[in-house]
N, C-alpha and C positions, 0 to 999 in steps of 0.2 A: 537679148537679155544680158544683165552685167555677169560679172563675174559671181558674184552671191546669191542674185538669183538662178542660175546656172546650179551652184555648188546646191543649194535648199535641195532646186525641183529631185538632179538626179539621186541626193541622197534617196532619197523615195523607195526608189529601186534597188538599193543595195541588195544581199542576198547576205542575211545574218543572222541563220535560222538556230546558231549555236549559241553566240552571242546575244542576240540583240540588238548589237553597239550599231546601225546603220552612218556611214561616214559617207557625205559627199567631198567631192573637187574639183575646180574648174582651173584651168590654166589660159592665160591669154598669149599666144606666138606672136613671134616678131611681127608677121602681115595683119596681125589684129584680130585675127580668128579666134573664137573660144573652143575649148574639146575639156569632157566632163568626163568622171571616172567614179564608181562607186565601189566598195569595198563587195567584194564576193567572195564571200567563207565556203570552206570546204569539211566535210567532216578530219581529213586528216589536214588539221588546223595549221601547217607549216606551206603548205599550197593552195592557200588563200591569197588572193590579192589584194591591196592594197587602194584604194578610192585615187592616191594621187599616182600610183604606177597605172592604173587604168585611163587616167584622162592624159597621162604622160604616153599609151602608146595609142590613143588613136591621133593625139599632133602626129607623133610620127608618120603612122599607117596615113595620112592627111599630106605628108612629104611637107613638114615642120621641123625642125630642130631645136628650137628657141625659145626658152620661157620669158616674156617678159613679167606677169603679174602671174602668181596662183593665189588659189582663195579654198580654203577646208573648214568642214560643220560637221559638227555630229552632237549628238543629245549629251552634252556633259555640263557639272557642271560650272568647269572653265573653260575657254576657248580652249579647243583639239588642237594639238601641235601633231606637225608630221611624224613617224617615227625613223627613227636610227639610221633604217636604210632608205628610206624614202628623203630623207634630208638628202642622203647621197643621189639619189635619184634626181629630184629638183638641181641640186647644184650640177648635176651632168650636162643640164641641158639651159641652166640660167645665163639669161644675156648675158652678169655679171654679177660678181659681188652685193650688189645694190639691189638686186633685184627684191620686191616687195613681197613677202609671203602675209597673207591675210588670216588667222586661225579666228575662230569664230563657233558659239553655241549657240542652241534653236530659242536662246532668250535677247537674241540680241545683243550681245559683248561679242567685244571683236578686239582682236592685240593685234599688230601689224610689226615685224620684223624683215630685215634685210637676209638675203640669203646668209650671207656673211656671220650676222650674230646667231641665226641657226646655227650655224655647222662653221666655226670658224676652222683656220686650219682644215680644210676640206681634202679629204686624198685626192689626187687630178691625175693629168697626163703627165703632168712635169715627176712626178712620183714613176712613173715606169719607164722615161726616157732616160737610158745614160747619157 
């Protein structure tokens, strides 16, 4: 399946019984693999997960590190952009600056950004090495 098809299916499954808002994610790693993540709310709504922190740890748990392409949907009605620390999230692990983020709604629009004009200025490593 691509990437969009991926992000559709697992939204499905989110777990957004406060909200509503179901968001999927799919992430493509460096060897080509996809790994999907869907938002899982919790009643105490600050330990809730995030759709792209969940397809971001099962690349890992997969022994991935490397985002080449991500792709995010949810029923709005613009294309879903990642949030605040999820941006930070994706750029942890993005091949690079370039890297493509896809945000997209269940009608079909879709905006494509580089990690970069997400989150420019990104906090890194070089921020905690003296």
């Amino acid at each position: 399946m691509s990437l969009s098809e991926t992000a559709r299916a697992v939204r499905e499954h989110a777990h957004a019984p406060y909200s509503g808002f179901k968001v999927g994610a799919a992430i493509q790693a460096a060897d080509g693999s996809i790994h999907a993540g869907c938002n899982v709310e919790n009643v105490s709504y600050p330990e809730g997960t995030c759709a792209e922190a969940g397809a971001i740890a099962a690349m890992v748990a997969a022994g991935q590190t490397r985002i080449t392409a991500a792709y995010v949907i949810a029923d709005s009605p613009a294309p879903i952009t990642p949030c605040g620390g999820c941006r930070q999230k994706l750029a942890e692990f993005a091949a690079g600056p370039d890297m493509p983020v896809t945000m997209a709604n269940l009608d079909g629009v879709e905006r494509t950004m580089t990690m970069a004009e997400l989150l420019p200025d990104a906090f890194d490593r070089g921020h905690t090495i003296r």
